[in-house]
C-alpha angles and dihedrals in degrees: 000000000000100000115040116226107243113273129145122337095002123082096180127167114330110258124206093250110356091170091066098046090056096043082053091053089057099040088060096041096241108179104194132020117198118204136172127175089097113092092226145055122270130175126171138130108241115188108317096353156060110240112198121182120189119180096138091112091127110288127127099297113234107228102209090050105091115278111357102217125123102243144148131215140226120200128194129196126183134162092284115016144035117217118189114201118200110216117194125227102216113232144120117303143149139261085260090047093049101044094048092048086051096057093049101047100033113018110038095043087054090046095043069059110049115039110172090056090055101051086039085053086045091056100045086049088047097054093046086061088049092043092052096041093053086043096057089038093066095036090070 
């Protein structure tokens, strides 16, 4: 569809009844919904289904849209899977633009793979704040 109905954390253009429309998305079981119109990426699951929005082609990117980078997107669907493949649109950006891109094409896809790396990362990451709270707490 070319305008996504809101959902978190879109709040697109306003449509006549958007509950229905999602209620209807879940009563048929559709796994994925595909939007543009935003200047941005967006992916989430919102109640039954995976919403991706993709309007990074190369237009003026909407900051306040997900992540702001010009992309495309390849999506492959077999019998038993569905694969989404970022594919960056080379231009100038800043450090902001380039580090955000970079999570999302590169860092999230290889933790949503590996799972146990991600919750041992979580803990480490955990116990340093700890650490440093603790740290700060008897300092003063």
């Amino acid at each position: 569809m070319h305008i996504p109905p809101p959902f978190p954390p879109v709040d697109s253009r306003k449509f006549k009844a958007p509950e229905e429309l999602i209620d209807l998305f879940s009563r048929l079981k559709i796994d994925y919904i595909f939007a543009a119109h935003l200047h941005g990426y967006v992916h989430t699951d919102f109640r039954d289904s995976t919403y991706i929005v993709t309007g990074g082609g190369g237009a003026s990117l909407d900051k306040r849209i997900g992540a702001n980078f010009h992309h495309a997107i390849v999506i492959r669907v077999g019998k038993d899977y569905v694969s989404e493949d970022i594919v960056m649109v080379d231009g100038n950006k800043d450090f902001e633009d380039k580090l955000e891109s970079y999570c999302i094409t590169r860092i999230y896809p290889w933790f949503s793979k590996h799972h146990f790396a991600f919750s041992a990362l979580n803990t480490f990451l955990l116990l340093a704040l700890v650490g440093t709270v603790i740290s700060i707490y008897r300092k003063s």
